[in-house]
N, C-alpha and C positions, 0 to 999 in steps of 0.2 A: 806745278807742271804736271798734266797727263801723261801717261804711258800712250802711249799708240799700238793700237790693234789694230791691222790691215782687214779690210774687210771685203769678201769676195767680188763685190762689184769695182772695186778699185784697183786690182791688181791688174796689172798690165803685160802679161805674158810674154818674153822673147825665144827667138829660136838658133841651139846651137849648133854646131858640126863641130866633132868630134871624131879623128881617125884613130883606128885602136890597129895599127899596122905597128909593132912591134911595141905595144905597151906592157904591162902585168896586169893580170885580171883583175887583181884587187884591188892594187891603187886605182887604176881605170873605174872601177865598180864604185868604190868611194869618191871618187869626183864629180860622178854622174847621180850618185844618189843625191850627194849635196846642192848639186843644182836643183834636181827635178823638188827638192822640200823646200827651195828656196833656204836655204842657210847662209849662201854668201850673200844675201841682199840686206839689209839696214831694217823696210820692212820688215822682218821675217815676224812670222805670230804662230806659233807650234799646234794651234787648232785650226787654219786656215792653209788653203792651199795657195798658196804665194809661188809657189817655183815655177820656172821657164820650161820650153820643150825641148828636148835634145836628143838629136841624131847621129847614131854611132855608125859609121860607116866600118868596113875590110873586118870584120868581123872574124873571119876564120883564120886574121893574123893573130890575133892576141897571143901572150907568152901568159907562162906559168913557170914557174921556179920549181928548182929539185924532183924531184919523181912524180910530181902529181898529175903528170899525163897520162900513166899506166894507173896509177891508185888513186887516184880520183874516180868514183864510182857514182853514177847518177839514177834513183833507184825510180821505178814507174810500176803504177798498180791500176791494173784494170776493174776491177772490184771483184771479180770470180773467184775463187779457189785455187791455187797454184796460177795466179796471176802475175804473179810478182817479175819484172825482166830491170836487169843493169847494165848497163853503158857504162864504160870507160871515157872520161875526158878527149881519149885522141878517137873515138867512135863516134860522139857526139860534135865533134870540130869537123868530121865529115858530113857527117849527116845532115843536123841542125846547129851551124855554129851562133846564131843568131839569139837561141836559147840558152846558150851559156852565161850571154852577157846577164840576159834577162831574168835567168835564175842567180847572179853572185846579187846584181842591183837590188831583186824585190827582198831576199834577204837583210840588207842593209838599212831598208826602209821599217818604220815601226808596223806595229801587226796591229793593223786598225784598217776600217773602212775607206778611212779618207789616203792611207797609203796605197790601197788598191786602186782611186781615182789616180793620184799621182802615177803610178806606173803606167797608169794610158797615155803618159805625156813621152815616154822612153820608143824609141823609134827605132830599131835594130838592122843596118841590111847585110847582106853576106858579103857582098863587092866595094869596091869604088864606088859605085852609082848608088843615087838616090830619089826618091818621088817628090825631095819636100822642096824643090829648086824655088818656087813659086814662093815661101814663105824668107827666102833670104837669109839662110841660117851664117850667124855668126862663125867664122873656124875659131877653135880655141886650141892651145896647144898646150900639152903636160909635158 
């Protein structure tokens, strides 16, 4: 018997919906990365990109545990000389909640090229609403 390696012409892409209205950031973060590598599928093949695309909807509900709304710090660098500026978790849930998700997810993923395709599959919006109606996104619920 062969092993089976999924080959990229093969894989057959689905699309989810996912509401993050009163989840935890990290388990939410963990559920979504493991879709987007494809890990809950049978196929899976650790050098191919197998995973489906998923849309995280209400973004700016997500929860977080214990203090880390005030100490959770999000650091950004311009590249100049005293460039450097930090956000707070409950600053960045105003501003850009959409990047929150998207920064715990690319963290979770491996630090490779082909995890950088994978994250173009992660679809983030701040609301209710979304653009991928058209694509017929599964709901999935945690």
């Amino acid at each position: 018997m062969k092993t089976f390696l999924a080959k990229k012409e093969t894989v057959q892409p689905k699309w989810h919906l996912i509401d993050a209205e009163g989840q935890v950031l990290g388990r939410l973060a963990v559920k979504v990365a493991s879709i987007i590598r494809g890990r809950d599928k049978a196929s899976y093949t650790p050098h191919v990109d197998t995973g489906d695309y998923v849309v995280v909807v209400n973004a700016e509900k997500v929860v977080v545990t214990g203090k880390k709304e005030e100490q959770n710090k999000y650091m950004f660098f311009s590249g100049y000389v005293g460039g450097e500026s930090r956000r707070s978790f409950g600053q960045m849930r105003e501003r850009r909640p959409e990047f929150i998700i998207k920064h715990a997810v690319k963290g979770m993923l491996p630090k490779n090229r082909l995890a950088a395709r994978m994250l173009t599959k992660l679809r983030v919006f701040k609301g209710p609403a979304h653009t991928h109606e058209a694509q017929n996104p599964v709901k999935i619920s945690l």
